[in-house]
N, C-alpha and C positions, 0 to 999 in steps of 0.2 A: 446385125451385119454392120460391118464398117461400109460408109461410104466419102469418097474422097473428091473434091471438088478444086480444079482450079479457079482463080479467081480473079479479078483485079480491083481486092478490096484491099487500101494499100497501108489504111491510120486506124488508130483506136477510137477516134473519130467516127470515121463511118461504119466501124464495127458495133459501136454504140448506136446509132441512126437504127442497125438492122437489130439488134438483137429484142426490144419488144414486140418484133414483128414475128424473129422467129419464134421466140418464147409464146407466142400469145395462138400463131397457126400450127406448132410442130410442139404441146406442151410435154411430151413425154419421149421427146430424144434430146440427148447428150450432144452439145457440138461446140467446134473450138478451130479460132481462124488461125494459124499460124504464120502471120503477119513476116516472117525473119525468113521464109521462104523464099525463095526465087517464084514460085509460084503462085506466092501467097493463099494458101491450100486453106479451106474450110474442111475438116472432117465429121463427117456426124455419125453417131451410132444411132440405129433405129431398128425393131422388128419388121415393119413396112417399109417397100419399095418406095421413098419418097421423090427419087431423082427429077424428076419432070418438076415436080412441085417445086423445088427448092430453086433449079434454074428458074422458073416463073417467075419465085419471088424475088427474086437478087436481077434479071429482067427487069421486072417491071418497076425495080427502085434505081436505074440507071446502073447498072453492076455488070460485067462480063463474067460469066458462069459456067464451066463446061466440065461434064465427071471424065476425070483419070479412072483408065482401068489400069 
């Protein structure tokens, strides 16, 4: 399942900051920030429901996170 995230994750900067975070708690989905957004949209594919998880951690690393349906 596709899951779609707004964001206000805005540089390749702090996309760099998160990504051994995601890589290291989410090691088997695919995800990808689309920074040229208006929305600045994180997309992830995953078989599991990660949505809670993912706002958590983009939370808890000072990030504004909330799923687009």
């Amino acid at each position: 399942m596709v899951y779609v995230f707004k964001t206000n994750v805005y540089t390749s900067y702090e996309v760099n900051l998160l990504k051994p975070k995601l890589n290291f708690l989410f090691p088997n989905i695919k995800w990808i920030f689309d920074l040229e957004d208006c929305d600045k949209i994180l997309r992830i594919e995953s078989s599991e429901n990660i949505v809670n998880d993912i706002i958590s951690l983009l939370n808890k690393n000072n990030f504004i996170c909330s799923e687009l349906e």
